[in-house]
N, C-alpha and C positions, 0 to 999 in steps of 0.2 A: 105606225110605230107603237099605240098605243096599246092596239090589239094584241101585238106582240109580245111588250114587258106583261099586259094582263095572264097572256098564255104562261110567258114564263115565272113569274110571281106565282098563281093557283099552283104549280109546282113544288113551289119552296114552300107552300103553309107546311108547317108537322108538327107534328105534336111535340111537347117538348115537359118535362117534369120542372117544376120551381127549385131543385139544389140546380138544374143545369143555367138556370137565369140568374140566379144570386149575384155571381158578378157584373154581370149586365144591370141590374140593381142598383149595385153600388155607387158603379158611376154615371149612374141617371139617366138611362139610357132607355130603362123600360117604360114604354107607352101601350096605357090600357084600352081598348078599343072595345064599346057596347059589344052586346050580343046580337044587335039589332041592326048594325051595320056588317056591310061586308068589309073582312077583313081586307081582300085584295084590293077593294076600291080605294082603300085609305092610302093602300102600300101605292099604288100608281101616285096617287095627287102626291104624296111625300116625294118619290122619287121623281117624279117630274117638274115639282117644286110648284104645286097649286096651293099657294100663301093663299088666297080667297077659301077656297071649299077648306083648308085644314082650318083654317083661325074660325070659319065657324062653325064648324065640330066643335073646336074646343071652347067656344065662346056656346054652344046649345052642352057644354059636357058628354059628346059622345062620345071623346078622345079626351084620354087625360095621363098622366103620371100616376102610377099608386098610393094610393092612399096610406097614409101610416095605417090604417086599419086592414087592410089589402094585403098589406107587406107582413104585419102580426101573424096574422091568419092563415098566407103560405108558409110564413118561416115554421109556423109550429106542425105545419104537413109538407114537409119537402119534398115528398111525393107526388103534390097537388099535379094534377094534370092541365095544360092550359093549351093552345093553338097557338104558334108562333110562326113570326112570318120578320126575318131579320131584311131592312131598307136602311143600310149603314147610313150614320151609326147608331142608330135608334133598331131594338126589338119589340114590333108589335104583339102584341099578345093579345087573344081573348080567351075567357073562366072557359072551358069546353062541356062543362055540366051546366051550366045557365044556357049554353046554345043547343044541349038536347034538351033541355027542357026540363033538366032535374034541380032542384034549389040548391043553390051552393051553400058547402057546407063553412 
């Protein structure tokens, strides 16, 4: 079964702009995922409810909520492009210029 949400998950990533997340935002829904992990990997554990592998993501900070400094910095480019992969009701997201390898701006 695992295989399978992974197939169907790697589907759902897309790209998605920051005015399209803002609501997702607001009611604390957006979860920021390194550049260093795989997105899908986090989405399986969430959706399958692996409390061990997520709590220590977030206990090493791989996964977190946005930072007020995160949130400053897309509001003021709402254009911002990131990689979104929605595991209701939580929206994962990762920078999609920090995973090519370009410094975010």
């Amino acid at each position: 079964m695992t295989q399978n949400l992974k197939l169907e998950l790697t589907e759902m990533v897309a790209p998605a702009v920051w005015s399209d997340l803002v609501p997702h935002a607001k009611r604390d829904a957006v979860v920021v995922v390194v550049p260093q992990m795989d997105l899908v990997e986090v989405g399986v554990a969430i959706a399958t409810d692996n409390t061990a592998a997520v709590q220590r993501w977030i206990g090493e900070q791989l996964i977190a909520k946005p930072t007020p400094a995160q949130l400053t910095a897309w509001s003021s480019n709402t254009q911002k492009r990131l990689r979104a992969l929605i595991i209701q009701p939580y929206v994962l997201v990762q920078d999609s210029l920090a995973i090519e390898g370009v410094a975010p701006r």
